[in-house]
C-alpha positions in Angstrom: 76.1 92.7 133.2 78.7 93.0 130.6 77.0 90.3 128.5 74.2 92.1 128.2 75.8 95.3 127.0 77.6 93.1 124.6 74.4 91.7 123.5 72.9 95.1 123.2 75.6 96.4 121.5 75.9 94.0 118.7 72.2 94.1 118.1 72.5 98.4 117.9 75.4 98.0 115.8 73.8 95.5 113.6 70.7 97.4 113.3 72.6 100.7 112.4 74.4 98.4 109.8 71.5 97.1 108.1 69.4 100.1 107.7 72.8 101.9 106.1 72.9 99.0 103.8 69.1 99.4 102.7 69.6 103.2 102.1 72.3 102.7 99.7 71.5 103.5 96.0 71.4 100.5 93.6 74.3 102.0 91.5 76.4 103.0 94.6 79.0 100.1 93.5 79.2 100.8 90.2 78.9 104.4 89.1 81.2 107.5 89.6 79.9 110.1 91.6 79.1 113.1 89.8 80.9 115.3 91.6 84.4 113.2 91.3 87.2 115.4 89.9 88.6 113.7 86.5 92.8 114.0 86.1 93.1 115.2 82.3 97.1 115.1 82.4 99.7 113.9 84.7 103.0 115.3 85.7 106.0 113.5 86.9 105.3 114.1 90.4 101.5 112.7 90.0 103.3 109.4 88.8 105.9 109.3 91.3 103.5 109.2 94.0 101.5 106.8 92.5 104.3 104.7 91.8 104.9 105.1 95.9 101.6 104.4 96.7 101.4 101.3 94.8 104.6 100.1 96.2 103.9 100.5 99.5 100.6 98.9 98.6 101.8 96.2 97.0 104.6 95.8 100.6 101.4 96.1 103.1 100.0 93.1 100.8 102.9 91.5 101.0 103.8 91.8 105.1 99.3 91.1 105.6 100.1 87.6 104.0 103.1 86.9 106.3 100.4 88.0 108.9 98.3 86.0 108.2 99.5 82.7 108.8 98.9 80.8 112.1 101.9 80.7 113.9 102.5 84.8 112.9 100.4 87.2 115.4 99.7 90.3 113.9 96.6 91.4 111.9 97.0 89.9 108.7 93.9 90.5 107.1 93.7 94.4 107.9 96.8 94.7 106.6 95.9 93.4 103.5 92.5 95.7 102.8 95.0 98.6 103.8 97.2 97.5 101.1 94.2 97.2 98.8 93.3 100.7 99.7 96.2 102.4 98.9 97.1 101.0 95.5 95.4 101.7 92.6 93.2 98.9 91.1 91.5 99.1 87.8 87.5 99.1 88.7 88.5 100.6 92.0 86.6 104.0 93.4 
C-alpha cells in the first residue's frame, strides 16, 4: 500500500512540476520584474546588513562544504543553496 502512494505521489508531484515549468515565461530567468523596487542610495545601515548577510552567506557555504563530505552527516548541499540565497551575487534576482 505505501508503494503505491509513493508511486502516486511522485507521479502528482512530477506532473504539478512540469506543467509549472511550461507556464513560465521565456524571460522569467533573465528579466527584472516590473514591479521590483530599485535602491537609488544606500545608508550605512543598508551596507551593514549586507555586509552581514554576505558573511553569514559566505559561513553557510563554508559549513555546506564541510557537509558535504562522506564521512560528515548533515545536509551539505542545502546548506550550500541557503548560503547562495542569502548573499548577494551579481546576476542574482
Amino acid at each position: 500500500m505505501q508503494i503505491v502512494f509513493l508511486i502516486a505521489a511522485g507521479v502528482v508531484s512530477s506532473g504539478i512540476a512540469m506543467v509549472v515549468i511550461i507556464r513560465l515565461p521565456a524571460d522569467y530567468l533573465s528579466a527584472l520584474p516590473p514591479s521590483a523596487p530599485r535602491k537609488v542610495r544606500m545608508g550605512w545601515l543598508d551596507l551593514f546588513v549586507g555586509f552581514l548577510r554576505n558573511l553569514l552567506g559566505l559561513a553557510l557555504v563554508g559549513l555546506g562544504a564541510l557537509l558535504s563530505l562522506p564521512a560528515v552527516p548533515g545536509q551539505g548541499l542545502l546548506t550550500i543553496f541557503a548560503g547562495l540565497m542569502l548573499m548577494d551575487l551579481p546576476g542574482k534576482r
